[in-house]
C-alpha positions as CSV (number, residue, x, y, z in Angstrom):
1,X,108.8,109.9,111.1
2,X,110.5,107.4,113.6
3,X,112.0,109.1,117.0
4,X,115.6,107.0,116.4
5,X,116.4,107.3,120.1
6,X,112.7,105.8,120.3
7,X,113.4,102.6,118.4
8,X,116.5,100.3,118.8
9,X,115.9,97.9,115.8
10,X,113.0,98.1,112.9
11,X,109.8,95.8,113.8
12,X,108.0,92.9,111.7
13,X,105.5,93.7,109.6
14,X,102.1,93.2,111.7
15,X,99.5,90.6,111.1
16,X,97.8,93.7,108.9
17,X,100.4,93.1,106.1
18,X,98.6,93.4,102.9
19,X,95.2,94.4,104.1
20,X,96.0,98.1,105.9
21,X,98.8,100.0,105.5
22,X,100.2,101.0,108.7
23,X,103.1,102.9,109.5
24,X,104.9,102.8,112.8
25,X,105.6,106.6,114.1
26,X,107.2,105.6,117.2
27,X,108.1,102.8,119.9
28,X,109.5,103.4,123.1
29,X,109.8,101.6,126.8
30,X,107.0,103.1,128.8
31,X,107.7,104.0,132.7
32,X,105.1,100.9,133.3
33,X,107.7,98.0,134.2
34,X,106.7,95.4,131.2
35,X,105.2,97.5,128.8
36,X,106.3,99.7,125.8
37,X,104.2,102.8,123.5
38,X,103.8,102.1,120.5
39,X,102.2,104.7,118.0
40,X,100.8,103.8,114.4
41,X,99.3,106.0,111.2
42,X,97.2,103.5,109.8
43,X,95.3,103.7,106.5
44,X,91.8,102.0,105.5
45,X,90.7,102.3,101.9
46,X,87.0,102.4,101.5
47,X,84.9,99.1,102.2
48,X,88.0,97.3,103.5
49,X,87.8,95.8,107.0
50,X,90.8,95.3,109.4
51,X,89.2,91.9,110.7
52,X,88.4,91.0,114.4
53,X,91.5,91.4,116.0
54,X,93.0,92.0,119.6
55,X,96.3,94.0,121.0
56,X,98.2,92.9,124.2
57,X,97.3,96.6,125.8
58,X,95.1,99.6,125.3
59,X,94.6,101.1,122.1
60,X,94.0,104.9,122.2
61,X,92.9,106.3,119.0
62,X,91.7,109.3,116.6
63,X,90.4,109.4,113.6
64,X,92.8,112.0,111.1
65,X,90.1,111.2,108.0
66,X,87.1,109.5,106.7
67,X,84.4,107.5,108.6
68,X,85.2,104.4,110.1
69,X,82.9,101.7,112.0
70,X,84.1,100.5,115.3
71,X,82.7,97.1,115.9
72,X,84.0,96.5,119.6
73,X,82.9,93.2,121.1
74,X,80.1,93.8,123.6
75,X,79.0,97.4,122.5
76,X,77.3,98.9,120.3
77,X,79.4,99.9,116.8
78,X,80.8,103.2,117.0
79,X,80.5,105.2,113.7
80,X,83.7,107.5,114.0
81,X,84.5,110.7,111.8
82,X,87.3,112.3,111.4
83,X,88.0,114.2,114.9
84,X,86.9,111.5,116.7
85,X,88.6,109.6,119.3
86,X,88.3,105.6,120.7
87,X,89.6,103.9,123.3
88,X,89.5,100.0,123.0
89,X,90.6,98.0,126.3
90,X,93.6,95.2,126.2
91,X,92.4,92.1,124.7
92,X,88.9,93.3,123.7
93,X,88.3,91.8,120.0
94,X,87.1,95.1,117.4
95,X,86.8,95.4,114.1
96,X,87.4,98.6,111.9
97,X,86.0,99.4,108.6
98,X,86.1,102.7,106.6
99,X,82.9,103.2,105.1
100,X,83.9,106.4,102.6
101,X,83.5,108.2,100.9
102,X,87.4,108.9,101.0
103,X,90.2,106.8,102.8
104,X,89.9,106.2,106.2
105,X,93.0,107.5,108.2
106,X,93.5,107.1,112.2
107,X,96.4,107.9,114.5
108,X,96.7,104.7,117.6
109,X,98.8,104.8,120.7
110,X,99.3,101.4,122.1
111,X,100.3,100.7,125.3
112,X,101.1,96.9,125.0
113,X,103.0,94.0,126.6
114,X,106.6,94.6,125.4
115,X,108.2,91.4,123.2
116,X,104.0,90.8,122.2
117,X,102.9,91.1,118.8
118,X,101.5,94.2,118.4
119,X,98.3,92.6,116.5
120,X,96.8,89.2,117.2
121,X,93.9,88.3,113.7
122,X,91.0,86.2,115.1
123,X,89.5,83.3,112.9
């Protein structure tokens, strides 16, 4: 469900196209000058990995279902159930990967550097 006075024009798919399925519940401006809130449902089937990866902003997170890994560069990797929250600082590389048994689901809040893309894949 997309908040239409929330969004002004559909977005690109992200850098996760083909490996994740993410869907975007809602972007709007935030009341920080520069920045917008962006909020995604993302799916993770079982022994996939989202990659090492970054977003321009903070990434606020929950896990909905499953158990997912949280590899975030410089601590130790979280093991996350469903219930669980995560916070992962702007720019910090991280890695997620649903272990099972079932698909991994988790709800994130961005708040990220409007006109940015929203996910940045590190080789």
């Amino acid at each position: 469900m997309v908040s239409g006075a929330a969004r002004s024009a559909p977005s690109p798919a992200d850098a996760f196209a083909g490996t994740l399925e993410r869907t975007e519940v809602q972007r709007a401006p935030s009341s920080v000058p520069g920045r917008e809130i962006v909020q995604v449902l993302t799916r993770i089937p079982v022994g996939v990995s989202s990659g090492w990866h970054t977003h321009p902003g903070e990434e606020v997170g929950y896990i909905l279902a499953g158990t997912v890994t949280m590899a975030i560069r410089g601590r130790e990797t979280l093991t996350l159930h469903a219930g669980d929250g995560f916070l992962i600082p702007p720019g910090t590389p991280h890695d997620a990967r649903d272990v099972g048994p079932g698909t991994g689901e988790m709800l994130s809040t961005y708040l990220v550097e409007a006109g940015q893309p929203l996910v940045t894949l590190l080789g």
